[in-house]
C-alpha positions as CSV (number, residue, x, y, z in Angstrom):
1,X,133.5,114.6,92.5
2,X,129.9,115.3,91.1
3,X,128.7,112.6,88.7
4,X,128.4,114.6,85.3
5,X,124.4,115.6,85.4
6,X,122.1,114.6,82.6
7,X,118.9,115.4,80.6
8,X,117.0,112.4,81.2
9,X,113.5,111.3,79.4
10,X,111.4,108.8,81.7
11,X,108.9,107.1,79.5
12,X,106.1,105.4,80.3
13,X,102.7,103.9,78.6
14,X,101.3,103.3,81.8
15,X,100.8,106.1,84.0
16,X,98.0,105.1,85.9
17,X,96.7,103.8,89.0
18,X,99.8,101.6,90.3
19,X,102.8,101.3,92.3
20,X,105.1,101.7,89.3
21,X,103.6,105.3,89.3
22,X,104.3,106.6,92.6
23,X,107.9,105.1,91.8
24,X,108.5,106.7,88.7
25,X,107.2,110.1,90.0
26,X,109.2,109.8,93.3
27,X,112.3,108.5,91.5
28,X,111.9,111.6,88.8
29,X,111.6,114.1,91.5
30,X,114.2,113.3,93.2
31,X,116.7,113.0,90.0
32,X,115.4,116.8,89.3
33,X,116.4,117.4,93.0
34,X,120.3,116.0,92.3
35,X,120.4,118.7,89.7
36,X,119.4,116.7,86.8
37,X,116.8,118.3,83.9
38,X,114.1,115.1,83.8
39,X,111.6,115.4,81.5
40,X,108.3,112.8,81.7
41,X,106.9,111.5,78.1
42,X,103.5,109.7,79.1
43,X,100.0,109.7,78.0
44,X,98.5,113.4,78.2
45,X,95.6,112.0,80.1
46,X,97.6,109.4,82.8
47,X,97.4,110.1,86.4
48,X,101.4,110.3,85.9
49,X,101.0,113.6,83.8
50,X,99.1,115.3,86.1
51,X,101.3,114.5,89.3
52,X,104.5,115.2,87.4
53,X,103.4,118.8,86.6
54,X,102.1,119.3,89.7
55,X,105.7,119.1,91.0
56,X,106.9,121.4,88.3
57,X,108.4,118.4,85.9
58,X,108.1,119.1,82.5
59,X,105.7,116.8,81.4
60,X,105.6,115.6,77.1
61,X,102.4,114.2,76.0
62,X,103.1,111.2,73.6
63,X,100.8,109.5,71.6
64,X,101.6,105.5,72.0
65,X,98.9,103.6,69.7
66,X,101.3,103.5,67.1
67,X,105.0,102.1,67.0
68,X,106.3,104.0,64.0
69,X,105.0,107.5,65.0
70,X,105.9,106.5,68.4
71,X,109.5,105.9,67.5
72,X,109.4,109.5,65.3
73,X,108.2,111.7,68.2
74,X,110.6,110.8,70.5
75,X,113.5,110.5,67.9
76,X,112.3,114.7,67.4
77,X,111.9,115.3,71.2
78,X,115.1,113.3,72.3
79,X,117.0,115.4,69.5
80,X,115.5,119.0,70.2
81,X,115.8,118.2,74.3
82,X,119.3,116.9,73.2
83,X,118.6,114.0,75.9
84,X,121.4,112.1,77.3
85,X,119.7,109.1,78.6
86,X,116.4,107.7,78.6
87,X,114.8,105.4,80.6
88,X,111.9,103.2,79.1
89,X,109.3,101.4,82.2
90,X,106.9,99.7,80.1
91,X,106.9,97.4,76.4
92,X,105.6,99.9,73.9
93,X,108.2,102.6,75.0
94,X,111.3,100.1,74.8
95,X,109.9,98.5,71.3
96,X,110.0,101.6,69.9
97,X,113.6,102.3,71.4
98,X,114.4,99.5,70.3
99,X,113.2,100.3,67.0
100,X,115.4,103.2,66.8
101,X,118.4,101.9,67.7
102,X,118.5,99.6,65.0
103,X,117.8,102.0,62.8
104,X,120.6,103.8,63.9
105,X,118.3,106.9,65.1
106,X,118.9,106.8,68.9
107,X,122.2,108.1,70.2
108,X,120.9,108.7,73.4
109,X,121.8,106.2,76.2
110,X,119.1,103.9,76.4
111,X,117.7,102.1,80.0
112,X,115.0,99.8,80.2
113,X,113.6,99.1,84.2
114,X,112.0,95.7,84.6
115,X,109.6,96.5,87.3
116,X,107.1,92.8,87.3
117,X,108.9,89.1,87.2
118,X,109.2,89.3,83.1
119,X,106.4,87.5,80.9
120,X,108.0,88.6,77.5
121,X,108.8,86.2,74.8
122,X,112.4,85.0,74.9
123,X,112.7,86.6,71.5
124,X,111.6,90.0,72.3
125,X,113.7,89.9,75.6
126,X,116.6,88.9,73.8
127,X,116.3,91.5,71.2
128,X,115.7,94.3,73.7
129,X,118.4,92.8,75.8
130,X,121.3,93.0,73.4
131,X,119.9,96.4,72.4
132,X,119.4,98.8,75.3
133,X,122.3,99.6,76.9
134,X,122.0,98.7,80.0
135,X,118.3,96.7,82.1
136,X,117.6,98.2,85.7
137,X,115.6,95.1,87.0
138,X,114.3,96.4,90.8
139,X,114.9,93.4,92.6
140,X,117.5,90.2,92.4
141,X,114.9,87.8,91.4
142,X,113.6,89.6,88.0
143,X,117.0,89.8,87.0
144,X,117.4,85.8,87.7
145,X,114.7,85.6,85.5
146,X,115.9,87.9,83.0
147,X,118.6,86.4,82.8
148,X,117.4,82.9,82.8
149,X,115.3,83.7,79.6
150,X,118.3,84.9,77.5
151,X,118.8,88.7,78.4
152,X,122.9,89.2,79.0
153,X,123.9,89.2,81.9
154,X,126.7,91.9,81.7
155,X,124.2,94.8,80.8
156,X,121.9,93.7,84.0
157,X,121.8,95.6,86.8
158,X,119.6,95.2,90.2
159,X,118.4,98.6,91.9
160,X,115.7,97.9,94.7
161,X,112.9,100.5,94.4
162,X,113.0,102.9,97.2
163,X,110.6,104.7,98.9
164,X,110.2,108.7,100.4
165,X,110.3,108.1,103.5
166,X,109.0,112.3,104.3
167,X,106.1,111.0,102.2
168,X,105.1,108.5,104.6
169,X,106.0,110.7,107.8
170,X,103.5,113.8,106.6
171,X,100.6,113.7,109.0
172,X,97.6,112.6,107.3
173,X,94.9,115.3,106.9
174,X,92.0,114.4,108.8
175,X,89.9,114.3,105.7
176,X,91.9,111.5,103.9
177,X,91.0,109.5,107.4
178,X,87.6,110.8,107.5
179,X,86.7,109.4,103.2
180,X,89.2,106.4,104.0
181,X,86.8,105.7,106.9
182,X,83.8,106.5,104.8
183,X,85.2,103.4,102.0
184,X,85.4,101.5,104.5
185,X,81.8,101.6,105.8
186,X,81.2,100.6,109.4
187,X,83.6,98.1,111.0
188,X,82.4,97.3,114.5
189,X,85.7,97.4,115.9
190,X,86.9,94.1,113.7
191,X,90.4,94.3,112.7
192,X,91.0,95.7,109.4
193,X,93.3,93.9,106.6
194,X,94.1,95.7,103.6
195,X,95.7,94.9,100.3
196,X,96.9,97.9,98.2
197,X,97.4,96.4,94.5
198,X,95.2,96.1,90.9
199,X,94.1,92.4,90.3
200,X,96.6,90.3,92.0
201,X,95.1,87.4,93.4
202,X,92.9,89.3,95.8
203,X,91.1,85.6,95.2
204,X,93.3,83.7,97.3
205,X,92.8,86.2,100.0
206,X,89.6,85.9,100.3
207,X,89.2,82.0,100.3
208,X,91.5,82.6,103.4
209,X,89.9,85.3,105.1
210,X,86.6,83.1,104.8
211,X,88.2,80.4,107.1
212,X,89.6,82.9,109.6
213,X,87.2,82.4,113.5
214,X,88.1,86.1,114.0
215,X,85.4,88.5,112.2
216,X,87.3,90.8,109.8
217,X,86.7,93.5,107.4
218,X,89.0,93.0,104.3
219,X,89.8,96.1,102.3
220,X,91.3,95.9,98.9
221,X,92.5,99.2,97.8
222,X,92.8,99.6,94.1
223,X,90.9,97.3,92.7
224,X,87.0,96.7,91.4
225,X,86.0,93.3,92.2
226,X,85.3,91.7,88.9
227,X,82.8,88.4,88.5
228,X,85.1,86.1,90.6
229,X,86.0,88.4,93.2
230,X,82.1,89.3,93.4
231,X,80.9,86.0,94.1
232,X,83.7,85.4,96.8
233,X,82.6,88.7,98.6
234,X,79.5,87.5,98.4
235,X,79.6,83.9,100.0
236,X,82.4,85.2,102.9
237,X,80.5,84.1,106.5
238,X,78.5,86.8,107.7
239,X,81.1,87.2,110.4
240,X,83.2,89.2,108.0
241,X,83.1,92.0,105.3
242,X,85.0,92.8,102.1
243,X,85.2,96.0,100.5
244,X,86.5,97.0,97.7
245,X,87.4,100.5,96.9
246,X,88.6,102.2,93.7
247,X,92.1,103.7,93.1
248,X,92.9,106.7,95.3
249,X,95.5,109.5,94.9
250,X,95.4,109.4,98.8
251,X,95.9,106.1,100.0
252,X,98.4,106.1,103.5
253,X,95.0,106.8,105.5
254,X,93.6,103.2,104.9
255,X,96.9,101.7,106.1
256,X,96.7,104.0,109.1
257,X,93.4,102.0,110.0
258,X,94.5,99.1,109.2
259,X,96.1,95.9,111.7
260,X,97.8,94.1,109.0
261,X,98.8,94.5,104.9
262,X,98.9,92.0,102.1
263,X,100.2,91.0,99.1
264,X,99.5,88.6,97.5
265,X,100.6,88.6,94.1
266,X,102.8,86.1,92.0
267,X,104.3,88.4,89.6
268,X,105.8,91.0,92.0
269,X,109.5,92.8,91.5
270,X,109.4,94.8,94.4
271,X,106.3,96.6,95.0
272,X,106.0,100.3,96.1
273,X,102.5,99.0,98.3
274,X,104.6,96.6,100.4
275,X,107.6,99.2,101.2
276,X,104.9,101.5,102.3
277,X,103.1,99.4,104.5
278,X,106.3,98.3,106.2
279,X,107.8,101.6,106.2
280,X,104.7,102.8,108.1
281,X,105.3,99.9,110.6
282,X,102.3,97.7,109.4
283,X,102.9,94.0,110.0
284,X,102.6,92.1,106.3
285,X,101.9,89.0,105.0
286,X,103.1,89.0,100.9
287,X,103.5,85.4,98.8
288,X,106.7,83.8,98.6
289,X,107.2,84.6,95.1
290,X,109.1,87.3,93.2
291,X,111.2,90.2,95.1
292,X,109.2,89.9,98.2
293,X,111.6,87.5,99.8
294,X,114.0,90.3,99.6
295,X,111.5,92.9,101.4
296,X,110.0,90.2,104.3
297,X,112.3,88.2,106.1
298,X,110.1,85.5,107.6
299,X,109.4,85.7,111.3
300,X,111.8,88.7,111.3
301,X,110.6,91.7,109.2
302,X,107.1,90.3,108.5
303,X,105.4,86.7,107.2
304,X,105.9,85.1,103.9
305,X,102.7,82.0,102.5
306,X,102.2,80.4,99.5
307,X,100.9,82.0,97.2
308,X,98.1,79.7,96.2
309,X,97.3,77.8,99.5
310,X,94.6,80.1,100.7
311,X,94.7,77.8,104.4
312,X,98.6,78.9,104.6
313,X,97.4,82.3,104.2
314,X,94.6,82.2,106.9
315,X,97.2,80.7,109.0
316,X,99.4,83.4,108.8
317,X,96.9,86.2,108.8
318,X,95.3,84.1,112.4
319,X,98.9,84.7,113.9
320,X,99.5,88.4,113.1
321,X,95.7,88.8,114.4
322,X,95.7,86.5,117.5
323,X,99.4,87.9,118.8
324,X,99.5,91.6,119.0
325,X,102.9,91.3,120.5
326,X,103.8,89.4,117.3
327,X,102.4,91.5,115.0
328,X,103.8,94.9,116.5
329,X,107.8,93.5,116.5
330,X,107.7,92.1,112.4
331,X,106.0,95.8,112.5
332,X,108.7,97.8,114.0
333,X,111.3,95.0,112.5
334,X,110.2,95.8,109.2
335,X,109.8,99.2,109.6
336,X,113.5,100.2,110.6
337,X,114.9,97.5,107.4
338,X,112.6,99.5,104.8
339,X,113.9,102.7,105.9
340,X,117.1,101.9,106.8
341,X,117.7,99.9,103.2
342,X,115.4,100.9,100.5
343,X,115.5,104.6,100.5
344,X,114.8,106.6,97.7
345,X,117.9,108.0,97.8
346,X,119.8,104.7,98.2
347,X,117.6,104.3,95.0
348,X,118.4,107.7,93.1
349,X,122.0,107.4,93.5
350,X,122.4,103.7,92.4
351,X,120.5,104.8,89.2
352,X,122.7,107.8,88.7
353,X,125.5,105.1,88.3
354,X,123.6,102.6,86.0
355,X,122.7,105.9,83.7
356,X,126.1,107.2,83.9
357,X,127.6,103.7,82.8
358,X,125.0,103.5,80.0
359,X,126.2,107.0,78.4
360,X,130.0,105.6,79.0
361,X,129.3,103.3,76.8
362,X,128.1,105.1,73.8
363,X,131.1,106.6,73.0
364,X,133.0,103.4,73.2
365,X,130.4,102.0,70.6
366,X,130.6,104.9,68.2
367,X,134.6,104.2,67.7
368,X,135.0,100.7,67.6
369,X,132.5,101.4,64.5
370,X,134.9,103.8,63.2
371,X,137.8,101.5,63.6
């Protein structure tokens, strides 16, 4: 039988340039796809807005600067939408939530999806905690954490992020390799590493890439290099290059030209750059912190380091580079776990169940108040 559907609102402050938005928009498309309405409440001018209505999502500009006109927009729009659940990804959207639930405002089930390892206060998280009714945390170790710093346990639930796998199987038009190619300037036939992420320790990487024999071109994607990351580029032996290129809307082609992905950040739940890269058959090196334990097996599906030991890093990245034999089975080994486990529909239906517990409980709330 056909899980009931629902009108869900997916709120976000972010929007922009990051993993969490290719998620959200993936997860919301395919929602709409299992016959639910989804509606997207997001800045008007977030690189979120525009992709959800591109795919014909109804998109609902909100205004976030302010808590308490916040909190009275979406009380209006979860009212006239007559919402059933909605599902908060970032802290302004779940403090104003939260907000309304206390003041008895929000009958709609409300989800929160912890998406980083959490750096909340233990105040806050408790308080959103025992409020929302149930926590989506997108990998095992942020809900250890959660629950660690006081959120309870019973309304936590862990649902890996997923990825669309006919995303990463769409030929890539020969101008996205033609600009990706252009970013990357002229390599001389040295091996290209990438890293796909914001600011995440792109400094470690390249104190190791520095030490590496092999000349390399570094390419982080997504990022501009700010005063530390300048002066690193800029003192890396002449044998190698890094470059550093803006967010792109298009970014597969630079992993198509690429011998080996990174990651090395320390906050990571389980990040949408690293699924790709492996679901593309990229051999990876991510720090051992976070949810990328539960994405790269070591020695198996790809190669975990430290994730401040820039010499355990150059070790690692030596290996991948030095053994193309190596490097080509974590490939194919991660490759085949990514898109055999972490499916966006594995991920669509296990949400379904967390939303459809969440508006279970409602009902059970409203009559022991009545008793």
């Amino acid at each position: 039988m056909r899980e009931p559907r629902h009108t869900i609102l997916q709120l976000t402050y972010q929007g922009d340039g990051a993993g969490s938005t290719q998620s959200i928009l993936n997860l919301s498309e395919h929602l709409a796809r299992r016959g639910h309405r989804v509606l997207v409440g997001c800045r008007a001018e977030s690189l979120l807005a525009r992709q959800a209505a591109a795919s014909g999502l109804t998109v609902i500009p909100l205004d976030f600067r302010r808590l308490r006109r916040l909190a009275s927009s979406l009380r209006h729009i979860i009212a006239q939408e007559r919402v059933t659940v909605v599902n908060s990804h970032d802290t302004r959207d779940r403090r104003a939530l939260t907000w309304l639930r206390w003041r008895g405002h929000l009958s709609a089930a409300f989800v929160v999806t912890r998406r980083t390892m959490p750096l909340t206060s233990p105040v806050e998280l408790w308080a959103v905690g025992h409020t929302a009714d149930r926590t989506i945390a997108v990998s095992g170790a942020v809900a250890r954490e959660l629950a660690r710093r006081g959120h309870p346990t019973a309304r936590l639930r862990v649902v890996p992020n997923g990825i669309d796998v006919a995303r990463l199987d769409v030929p890539i038009p020969p101008d996205d390799v033609a600009a990706a190619r252009a970013a990357l300037g002229e390599t001389n036939e040295r091996p290209v590493i990438v890293c796909m992420a914001r600011r995440k320790r792109q400094d470690v990487l390249l104190r190791a890439v520095a030490s590496l024999e092999r000349p390399v071109v570094l390419a982080c994607i997504g990022v501009s290099p700010d005063a530390e990351l300048t002066v690193l580029a800029r003192v890396l032996p002449e044998r190698h290059r890094a470059v550093f290129v803006p967010f792109t809307e298009r970014p597969l082609a630079f992993y198509h030209l690429a011998r080996v992905a990174t990651l090395p950040s320390q906050i990571e739940g389980l990040s949408q750059a690293l699924l790709e890269a492996m679901g593309l058959g990229l051999p990876v090196v991510a720090s051992d912190v976070g949810g990328n334990p539960e994405l790269v097996s070591d020695g198996r599906t790809g190669l975990l380091a430290p994730p401040e030991d820039p010499a355990a890093w150059a070790e690692r990245l030596n290996r991948l580079l030095a053994d193309e034999g190596f490097a080509r089975r974590l490939g194919q080994a991660g490759r085949a776990m990514v898109r055999l486990a972490f499916t966006l529909e594995r991920t669509a239906r296990r949400t379904e169940a967390v939303y459809q517990e969440a508006v279970a409980r409602r009902p059970l709330l409203s009559a022991d108040a009545h008793v």
